[in-house]
N, C-alpha and C positions, 0 to 999 in steps of 0.2 A: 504494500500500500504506500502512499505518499503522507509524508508526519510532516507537521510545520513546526513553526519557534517551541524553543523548549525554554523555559526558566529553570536557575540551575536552584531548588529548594533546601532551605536549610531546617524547615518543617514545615507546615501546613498553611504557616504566620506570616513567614519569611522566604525572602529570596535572595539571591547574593547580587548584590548592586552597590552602585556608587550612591553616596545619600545627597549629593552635593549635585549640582545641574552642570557643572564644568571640571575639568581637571588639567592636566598641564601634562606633556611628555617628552622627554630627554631624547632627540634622535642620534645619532653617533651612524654615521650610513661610511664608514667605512668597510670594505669587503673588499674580497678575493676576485672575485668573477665580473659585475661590472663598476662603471665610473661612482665613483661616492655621489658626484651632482643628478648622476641617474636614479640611484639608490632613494636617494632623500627624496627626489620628485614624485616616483610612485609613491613610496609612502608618505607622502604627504595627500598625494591623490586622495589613498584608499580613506584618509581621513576626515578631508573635506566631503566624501562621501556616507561618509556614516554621521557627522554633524548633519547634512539636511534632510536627515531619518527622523530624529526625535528632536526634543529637548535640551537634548545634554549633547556639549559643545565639549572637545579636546582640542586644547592649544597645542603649540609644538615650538620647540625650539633646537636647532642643531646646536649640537655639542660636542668637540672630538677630545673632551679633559678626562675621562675615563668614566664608567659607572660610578653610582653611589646610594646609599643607603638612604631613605628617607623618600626618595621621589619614584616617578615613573620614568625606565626607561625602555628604547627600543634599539637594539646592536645586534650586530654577526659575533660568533664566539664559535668554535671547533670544538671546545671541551668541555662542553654543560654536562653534569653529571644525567641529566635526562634520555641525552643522547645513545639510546640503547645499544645503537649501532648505526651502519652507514644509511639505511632505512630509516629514520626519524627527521625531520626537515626542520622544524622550530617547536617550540613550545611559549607557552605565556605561562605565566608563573604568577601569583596573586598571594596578596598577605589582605587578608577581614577577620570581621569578628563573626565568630563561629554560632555566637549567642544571639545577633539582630540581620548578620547576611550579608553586612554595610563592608565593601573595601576600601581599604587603604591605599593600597599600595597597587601597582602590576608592572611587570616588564615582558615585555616579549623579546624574544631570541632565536635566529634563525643560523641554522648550522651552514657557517661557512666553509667547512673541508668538505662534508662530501654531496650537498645541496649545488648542482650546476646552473644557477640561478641565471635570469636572463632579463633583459629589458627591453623584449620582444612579447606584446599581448598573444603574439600567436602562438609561444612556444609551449612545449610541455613544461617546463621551469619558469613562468611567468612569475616573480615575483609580488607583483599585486595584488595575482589569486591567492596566495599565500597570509602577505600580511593581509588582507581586507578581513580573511576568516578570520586571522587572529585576532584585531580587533575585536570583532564579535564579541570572541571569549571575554576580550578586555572590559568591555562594558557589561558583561553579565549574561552573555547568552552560553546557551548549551547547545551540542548539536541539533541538526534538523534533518528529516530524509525526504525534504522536499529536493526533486530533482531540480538542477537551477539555482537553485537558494544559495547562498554565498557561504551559511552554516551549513548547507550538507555535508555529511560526514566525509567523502570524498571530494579529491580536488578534482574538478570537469571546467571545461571551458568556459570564461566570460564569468569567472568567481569576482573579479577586481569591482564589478557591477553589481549594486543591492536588488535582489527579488524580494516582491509587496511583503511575500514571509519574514524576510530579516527588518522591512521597514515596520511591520507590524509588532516583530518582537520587541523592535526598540522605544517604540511610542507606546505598547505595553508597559516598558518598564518605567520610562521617564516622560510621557507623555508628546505630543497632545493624545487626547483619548480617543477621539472620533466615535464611530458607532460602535458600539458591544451587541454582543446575542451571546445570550447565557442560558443558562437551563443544569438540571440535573438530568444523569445518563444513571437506567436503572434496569436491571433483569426482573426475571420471576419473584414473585410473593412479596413484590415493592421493596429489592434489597440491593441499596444504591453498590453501583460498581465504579472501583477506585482502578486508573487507568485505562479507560477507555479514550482513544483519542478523534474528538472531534473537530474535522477541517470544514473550512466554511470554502464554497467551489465558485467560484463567480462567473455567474451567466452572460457577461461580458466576454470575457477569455476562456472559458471553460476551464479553466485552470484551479487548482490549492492556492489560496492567497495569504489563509494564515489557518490557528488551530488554535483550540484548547485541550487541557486533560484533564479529565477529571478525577477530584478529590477522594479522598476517604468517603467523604458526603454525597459524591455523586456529581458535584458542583461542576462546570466549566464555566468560564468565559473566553469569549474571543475577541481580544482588544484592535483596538487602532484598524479598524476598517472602512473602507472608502464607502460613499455612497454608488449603490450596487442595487441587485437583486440576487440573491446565493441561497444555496442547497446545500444542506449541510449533511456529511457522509460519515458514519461511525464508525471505529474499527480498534481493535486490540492494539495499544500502543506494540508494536516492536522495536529494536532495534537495544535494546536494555543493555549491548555491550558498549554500545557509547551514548549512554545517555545516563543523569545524573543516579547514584544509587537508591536516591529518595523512591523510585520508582520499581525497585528490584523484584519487589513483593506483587504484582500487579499478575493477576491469573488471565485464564481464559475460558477455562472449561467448564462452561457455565452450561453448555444444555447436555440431551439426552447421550444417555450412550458414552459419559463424561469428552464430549467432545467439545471442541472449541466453535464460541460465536464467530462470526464473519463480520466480513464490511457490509455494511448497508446505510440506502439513503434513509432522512429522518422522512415519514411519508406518516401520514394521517391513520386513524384507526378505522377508516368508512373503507368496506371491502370494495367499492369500485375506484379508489383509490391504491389500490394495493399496486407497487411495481412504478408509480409516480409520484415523485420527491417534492414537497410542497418547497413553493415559493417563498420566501423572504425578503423583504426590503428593507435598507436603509437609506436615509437620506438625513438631509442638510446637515452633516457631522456632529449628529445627538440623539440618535437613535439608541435606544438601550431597550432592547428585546427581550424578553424573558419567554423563551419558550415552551416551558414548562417541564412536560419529562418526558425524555427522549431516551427507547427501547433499544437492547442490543437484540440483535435478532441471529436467528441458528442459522436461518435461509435464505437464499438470494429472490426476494420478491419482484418478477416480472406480471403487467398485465396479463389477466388470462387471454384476452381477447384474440393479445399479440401470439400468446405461446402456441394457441392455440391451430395458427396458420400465418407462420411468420414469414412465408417465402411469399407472403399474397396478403400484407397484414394494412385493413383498412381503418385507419389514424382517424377515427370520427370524434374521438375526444379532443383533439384539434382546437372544435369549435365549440365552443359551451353557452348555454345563456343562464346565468347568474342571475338572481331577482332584476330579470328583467333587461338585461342587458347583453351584447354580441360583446366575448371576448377570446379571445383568440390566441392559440402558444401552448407549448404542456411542454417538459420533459417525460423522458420513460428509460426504463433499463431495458436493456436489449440482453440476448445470452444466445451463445453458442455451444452446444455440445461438441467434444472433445474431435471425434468423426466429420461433423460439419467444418470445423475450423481443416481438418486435414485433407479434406475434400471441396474448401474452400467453394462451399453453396452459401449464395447470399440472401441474406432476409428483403427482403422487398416491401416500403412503408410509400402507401398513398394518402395522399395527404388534397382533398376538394373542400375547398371553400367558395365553390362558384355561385351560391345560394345567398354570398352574404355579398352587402352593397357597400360601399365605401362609406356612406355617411352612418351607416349603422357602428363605424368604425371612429369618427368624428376624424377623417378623412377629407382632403382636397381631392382635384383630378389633379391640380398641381404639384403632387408630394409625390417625391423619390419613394416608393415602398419597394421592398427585397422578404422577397419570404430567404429566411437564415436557417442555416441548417449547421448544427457543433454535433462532431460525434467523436467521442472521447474515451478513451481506456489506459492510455501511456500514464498518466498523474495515478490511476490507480493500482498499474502493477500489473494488468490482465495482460498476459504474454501473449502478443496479437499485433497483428499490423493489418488494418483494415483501409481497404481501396474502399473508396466514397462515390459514388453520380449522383446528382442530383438533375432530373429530366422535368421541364417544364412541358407544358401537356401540349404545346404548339412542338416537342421537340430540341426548344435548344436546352441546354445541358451545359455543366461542368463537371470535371472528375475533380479529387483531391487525395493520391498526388497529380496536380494536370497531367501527364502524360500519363496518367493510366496504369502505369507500373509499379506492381507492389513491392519490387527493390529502390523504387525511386526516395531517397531518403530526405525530405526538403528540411532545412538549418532557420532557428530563427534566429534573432540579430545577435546572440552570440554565440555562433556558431553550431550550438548543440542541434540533432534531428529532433524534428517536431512532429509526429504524425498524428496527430488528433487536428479532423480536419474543422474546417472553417468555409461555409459556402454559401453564398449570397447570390441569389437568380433574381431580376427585376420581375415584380407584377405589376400586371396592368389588370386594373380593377372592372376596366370598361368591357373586357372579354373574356369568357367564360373559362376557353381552354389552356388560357392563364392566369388563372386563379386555380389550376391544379399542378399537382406536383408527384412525380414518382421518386423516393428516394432507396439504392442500392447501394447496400452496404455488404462489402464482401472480405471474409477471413484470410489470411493468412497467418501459418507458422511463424514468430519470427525467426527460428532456427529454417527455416527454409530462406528470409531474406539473407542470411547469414552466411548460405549457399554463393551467393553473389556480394553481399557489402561483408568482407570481412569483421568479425567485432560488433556485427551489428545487436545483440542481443544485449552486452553490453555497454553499446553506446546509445540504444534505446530506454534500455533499463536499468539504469546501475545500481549496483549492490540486489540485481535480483535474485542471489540465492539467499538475501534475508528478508525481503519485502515482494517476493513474487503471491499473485493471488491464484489460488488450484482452479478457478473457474475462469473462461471465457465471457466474459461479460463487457459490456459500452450504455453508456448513457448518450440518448440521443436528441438533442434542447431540438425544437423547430416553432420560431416565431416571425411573426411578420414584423417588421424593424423599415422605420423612417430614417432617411438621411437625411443630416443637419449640414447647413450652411458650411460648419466646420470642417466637415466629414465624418463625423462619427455619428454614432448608427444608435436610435433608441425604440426600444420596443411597442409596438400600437397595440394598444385595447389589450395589454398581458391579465391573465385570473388571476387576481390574488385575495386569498380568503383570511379570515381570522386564522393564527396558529394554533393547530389542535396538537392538543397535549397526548400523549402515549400513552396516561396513565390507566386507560380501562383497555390498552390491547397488550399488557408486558410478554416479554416472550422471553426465552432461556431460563427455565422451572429448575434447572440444580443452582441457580447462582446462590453464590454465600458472600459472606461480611469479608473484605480484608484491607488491612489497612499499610500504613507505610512506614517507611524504613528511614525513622528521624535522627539530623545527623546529632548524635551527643556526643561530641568531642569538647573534654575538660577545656577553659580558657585560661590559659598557664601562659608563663612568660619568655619571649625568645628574641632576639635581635636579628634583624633583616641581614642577609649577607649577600653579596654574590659573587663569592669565593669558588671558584670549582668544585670545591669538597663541600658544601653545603648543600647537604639533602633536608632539609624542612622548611620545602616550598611545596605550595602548592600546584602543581605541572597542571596548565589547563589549554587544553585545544592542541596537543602535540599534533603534528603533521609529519606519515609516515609513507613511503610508495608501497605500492601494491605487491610489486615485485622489486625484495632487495636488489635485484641487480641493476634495477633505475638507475643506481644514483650517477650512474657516470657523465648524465648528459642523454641516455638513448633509450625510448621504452616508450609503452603505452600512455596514453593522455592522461589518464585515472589515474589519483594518487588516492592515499585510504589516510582517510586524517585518524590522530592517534585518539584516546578518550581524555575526555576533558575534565574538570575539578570536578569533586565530587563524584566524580566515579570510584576513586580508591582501588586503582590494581596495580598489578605489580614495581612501576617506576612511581608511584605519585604515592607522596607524600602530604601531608597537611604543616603550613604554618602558624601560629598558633599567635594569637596579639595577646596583649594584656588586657587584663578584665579593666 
């Protein structure tokens, strides 16, 4: 599945943060590999980037007099005791109080002997991608497994650049707030589950924008969100080897059979809703949604309508009339059996709205309208490469990838493959047979594209032997969307109803109580060092290659970043302030 911002917890109260809205940091950009005035630049880059995130602003200042005690800094060093070996790339390192969360201190440090660092954005050794993550840690974020995201656990292309996930985690922690959507996440016999992680998907991008997890109580919130419309999707946090140990204790086996729940969208408890994901909005940056309580479910809910004759499935939910009103748009889950994906048979979704008239729309003849079509599965892990058409009922048509070809791997602007497609057909209101639509959506392996794009399985889905999902499945948005002056695109007459609460349909009958893993470490007294022999610090966001024999300079794009504070394994250590 795809995880968003993680806060690194020091109990249920707290989180580890700077308490102050600014801080100050020592740069020292001398290095081995390239010029010190390159060195300094990108990071100062990656800096001025994470300042118009949130709140909290880092100064900088270059300094070539050596480290020191009491402040922040940022340098190349060859012998940090962290450095496990030639695989380890830098680490951040952080002094707080163990008892409120609050830091003091941090430095980051990037291994200049065996790190072939570069001041090339396209290289595999981009430095920027490097420090920008580390900052992250610096200001208090934990890993993330959103693919993209700058705190993803591994290093992928276009890290130097914040995704809405890491902008979200930081206006999380220091603000501004923007909209929240909150709720408790609960199984069977109303017994809240701690660790469920829910990402909110924004029907704009089809994308993971940000996420919450939930509490011991069930609790989530999901902070610092734009205004939008999103779907929010459930799922067993994974990834617990980089992510903070608060979280360790977090189960799954919550339904029959002692088997583990699934990802699922949060969808209404009315059975003709079953299989589509209710709507959400926020708007003017003060939205605070309470959802109410939001079900883990054992099973992957598809419309029956669809399951029922998928290769010929007629979209009449499409169009709805509401007390009294034409509105128009739904998402739906789509699902492929394991055969059909190998046999690559595609579902066929029509979609007739020639019944309904423009004004019923509150429609010009004057307005740019596009029926939109997102169909999505890469943000959730469904190991699937799906070729897209969308056929307007006169005929014309687009594919996505355009050329039709399911090894065609199309890159979004930084560079990574994007295949969850995006597809925009003009209609004309004034005639029938365009105001219809046929959309084919057709499977592939991606170990068959893999056949032709070397790495493609990896570079579709990274880290997919810990976030891959066992099923075949896509979410498939289609609404009809006005174009703006500006160019961008907002949805006409979308359904949006009250949010229904889950609380009279809970599903997963074994769920039990469990709770978390609080850190209680004594607050005893220790002086800052950064001696080479000083082991009590706390190592947070180390960055490691995938394959030791990277470091030379030559290897795959993917690096595997190391685990961050508060994880506690084998190289980290905690520093310890005075009470």
């Amino acid at each position: 599945m795809a995880y968003a911002y993680t806060l690194n917890h020091q109990s249920p109260e707290s989180v580890v943060k700077w308490f102050s809205t600014n801080t100050n940091v020592f740069i020292n950009p001398s290095n081995s590999r390239i010029s010190d005035t390159d060195a300094a630049t990108i990071i100062q880059n990656s800096i001025a980037n994470w300042n118009t995130s949130s709140n909290f602003k880092i100064t900088n200042s270059i300094d070539y007099s050596g480290i020191s005690n009491g402040r922040n800094d940022i340098y190349f060093n060859s012998e940090n005791p962290f450095y496990t070996g030639s695989a380890v790339v830098g680490v951040t390192s952080m002094n707080f109080n163990t008892t409120t969360g609050e830091i003091v201190e941090a430095d980051i440090i990037i291994n200049d002997e065996q790190y072939n660092i570069s001041n090339d954005t396209e290289s595999t050794y981009y430095l920027g991608d490097v420090i920008t993550h580390e900052l992250g840690h610096f200001i208090g974020l934990a890993h993330s497994a959103v693919h993209g995201s700058t705190m993803y656990y591994k290093l992928t292309n276009g890290q130097d650049g914040l995704h809405t996930d890491d902008i979200a985690g930081a206006r999380d922690l220091y603000g501004p707030q923007k909209n929240v959507i909150h709720g408790r996440v609960m199984g069977g016999n109303s017994v809240e589950v701690f660790g469920a992680h829910i990402q909110a998907i924004s029907t704009k991008t089809g994308k993971v924008v940000a996420s919450g997890i939930s509490d011991e109580d069930g609790t989530f919130y999901i902070r610092g969100l734009d205004d939008d419309d999103y779907h929010l999707y459930t799922a067993p946090l994974e990834g617990l080897a980089v992510l903070p140990s608060y979280y360790e204790t977090r189960k799954k086996n919550f339904c029959a059979g002692n088997n583990n729940y699934r990802g699922s969208y949060f969808q209404s408890c009315r059975g003709s809703d079953e299989g589509y994901p209710q709507l959400l909005k926020t708007e003017n940056s003060a939205t605070d949604l309470d959802v109410g309580v939001v079900s883990i479910r054992c099973n992957l809910d598809v419309p029956p309508s669809y399951i029922s004759d998928k290769t010929n499935f007629m979209f009449d939910d499409f169009v709805q009339n509401i007390f009294g009103e034409t509105k128009v748009g739904r998402t739906f889950t789509g699902f492929f059996t394991k055969n059909e994906v190998l046999a690559s048979i595609a579902d066929d979704i029509s979609i007739d709205f020639s019944d309904v008239d423009f004004s019923d729309l509150g429609l010009s003849l004057s307005d740019n309208v596009y029926m939109e079509i997102k169909v999505s599965n890469q943000q959730l892990y469904s190991l699937m490469r799906n070729v897209v058409t969308v056929t307007r009922g006169d005929g014309l048509n687009l594919s996505y990838p355009s050329s039709g070809l399911f090894y065609d791997l199309p890159e979004n602007s930084e560079g990574s493959p994007d295949v969850d497609a995006v597809i925009r057909l003009p209609v004309d209101m004034t005639v029938d047979n365009r105001k219809a639509f046929t959309v084919s959506v057709t499977p592939y392996r991606i170990e068959t594209v893999g056949l032709v794009v070397p790495d493609a399985k990896e570079k579709v889905f990274p880290g997919y032997d810990y976030n891959a999902d066992s099923l075949y499945f896509y979410s498939m948005q289609a609404y009809l969307v006005k174009k703006l002056s500006n160019g961008s695109y907002v949805k006409v007459s979308p359904p949006r109803l009250e949010t229904d609460s889950n609380a009279s349909c809970l599903d997963a009958s074994s769920t039990y109580k469990i709770t978390s893993v609080s850190q209680n470490v004594d607050t005893t007294s220790s002086v800052k060092a950064k001696k080479n022999n000083d082991f009590n610090i706390a190592a947070c966001g180390s960055v490691a290659f995938m394959n030791n024999n990277d470091g030379g300079g030559s290897g795959p794009r993917t690096m595997l970043f190391g685990l961050c504070a508060l994880i506690m394994l084998t190289y980290m250590r905690f520093k310890r302030l005075n009470s």
